[in-house]
N, C-alpha and C positions, 0 to 999 in steps of 0.2 A: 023197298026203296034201295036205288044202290049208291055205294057209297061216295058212288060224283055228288048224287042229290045229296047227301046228307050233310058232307062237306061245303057245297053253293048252301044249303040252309045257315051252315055254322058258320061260313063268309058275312051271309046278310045280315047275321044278329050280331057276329062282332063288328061289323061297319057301322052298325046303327050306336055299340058301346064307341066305339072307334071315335064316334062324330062329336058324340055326347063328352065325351072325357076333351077331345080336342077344343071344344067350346069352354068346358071351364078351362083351359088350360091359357086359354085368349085373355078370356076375363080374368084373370089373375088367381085363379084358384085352383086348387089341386093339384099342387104342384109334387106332391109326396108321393102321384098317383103315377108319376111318367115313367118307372118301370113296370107298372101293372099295364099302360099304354103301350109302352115297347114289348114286353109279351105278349100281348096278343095281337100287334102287329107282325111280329114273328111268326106265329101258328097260323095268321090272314096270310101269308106269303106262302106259308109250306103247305095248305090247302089248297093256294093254286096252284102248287108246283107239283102236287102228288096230284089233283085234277088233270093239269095238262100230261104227265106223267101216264095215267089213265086213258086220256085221250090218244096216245099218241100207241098203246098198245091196241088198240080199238082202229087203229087206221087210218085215224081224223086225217087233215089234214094238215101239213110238217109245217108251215108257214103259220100258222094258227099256234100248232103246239111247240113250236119254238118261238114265237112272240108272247107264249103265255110266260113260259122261262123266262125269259128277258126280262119281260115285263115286270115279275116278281124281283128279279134281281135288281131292277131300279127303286121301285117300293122299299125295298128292304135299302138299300145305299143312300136312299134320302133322308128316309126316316134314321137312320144311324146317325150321318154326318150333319143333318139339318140345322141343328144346335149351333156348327162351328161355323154356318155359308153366311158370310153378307149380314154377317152382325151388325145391328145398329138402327138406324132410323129406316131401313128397307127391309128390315127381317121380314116383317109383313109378306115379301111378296113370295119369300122363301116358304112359308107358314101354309099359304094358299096354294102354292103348288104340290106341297104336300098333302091338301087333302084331296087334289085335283088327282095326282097321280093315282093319290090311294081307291078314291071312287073311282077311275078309271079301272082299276080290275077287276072290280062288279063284273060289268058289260064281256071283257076279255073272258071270265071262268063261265058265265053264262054262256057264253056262243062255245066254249071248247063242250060242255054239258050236252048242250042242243045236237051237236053234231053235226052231222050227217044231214037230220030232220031238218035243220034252219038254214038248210041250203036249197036255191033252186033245181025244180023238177026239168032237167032235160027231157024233150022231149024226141 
């Protein structure tokens, strides 16, 4: 297995803690646990970033692996300042973009992985 895969494995299983800690954090609990959340928010970012990093010595395509860069660097600036955006009776919407953003890099570190292979067959 190399170590793109291993890494997209350790993305999916912290997305799935990722979701789970964000849900008590809704409902009002676990609140003692939001640096445990922001570390591995942190390693979810630097997995795609050592993925796209990966991909991008591999030849992928620069558009892909510099969107995957980006993309982490937005993940990681939300989830930092998230706390301080639109305080109040609309945090909510702050909340939800955050975990829109954050499942959005699923999709991003999967197609930098795929490659090549999830692209169309010119013929």
């Amino acid at each position: 297995m190399s170590v793109s895969r291993i890494l997209l494995v350790f993305m999916r299983a912290a997305m799935a803690v990722q979701v789970i800690l964000g849900i008590g954090f809704w409902t009002g609990h676990w609140a003692n646990l939001v640096n445990v959340h922001m570390a591995i928010g942190t390693l979810f970012v630097v997995a795609l970033w050592v993925i796209a990093g990966i991909a991008a010595a591999q030849e992928r395509p620069v558009g892909l692996v510099a969107f995957g860069f980006v993309w982490g660097v937005v993940v990681l600036a939300l989830g930092m300042m998230q706390q301080r955006i639109l305080i109040g009776d609309l945090h909510w919407m702050i909340r939800v973009l955050h975990l829109v953003v954050g499942i959005a890099a699923m999709p991003i570190a999967e197609r930098l992985v795929a490659g090549r292979a999830a692209e169309p067959v010119r013929v």
